[in-house]
N, C-alpha and C positions, 0 to 999 in steps of 0.2 A: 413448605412448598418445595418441590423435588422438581429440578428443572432436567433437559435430556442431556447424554456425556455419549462421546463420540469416544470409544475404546479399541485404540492401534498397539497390540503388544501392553509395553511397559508407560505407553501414553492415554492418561486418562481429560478429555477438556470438555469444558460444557458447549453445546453446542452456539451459544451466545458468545462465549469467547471466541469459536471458532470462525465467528462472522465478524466481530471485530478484528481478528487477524487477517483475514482474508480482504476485507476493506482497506486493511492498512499497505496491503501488499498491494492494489490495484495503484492506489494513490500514489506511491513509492513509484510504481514503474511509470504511471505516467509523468509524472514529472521528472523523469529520467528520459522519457522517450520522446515527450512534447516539445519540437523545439520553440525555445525563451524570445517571447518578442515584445523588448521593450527599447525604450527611448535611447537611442544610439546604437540601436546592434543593427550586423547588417551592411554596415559600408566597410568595414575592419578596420577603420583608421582607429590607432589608438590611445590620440594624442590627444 
């Protein structure tokens, strides 16, 4: 079974891996971008 490869130069990847990368990068920014709301955030106290 011969899957497809996405060939840039000296970079050869299946295109399946290419979509797991690419998943892995949306999730990474959003939970960098999304601001965190959970139980105590929000008033800043931080006592």
């Amino acid at each position: 079974m011969n899957g497809s490869y996405v060939d840039w130069g000296v970079v050869h990847i299946s295109v399946a891996n290419l979509v797991v990368i690419a998943v892995m990068v949306v999730v990474f920014l959003l939970a960098v971008l999304v601001p965190f709301h959970g139980p105590g955030s929000g008033d800043g106290d931080a006592s």
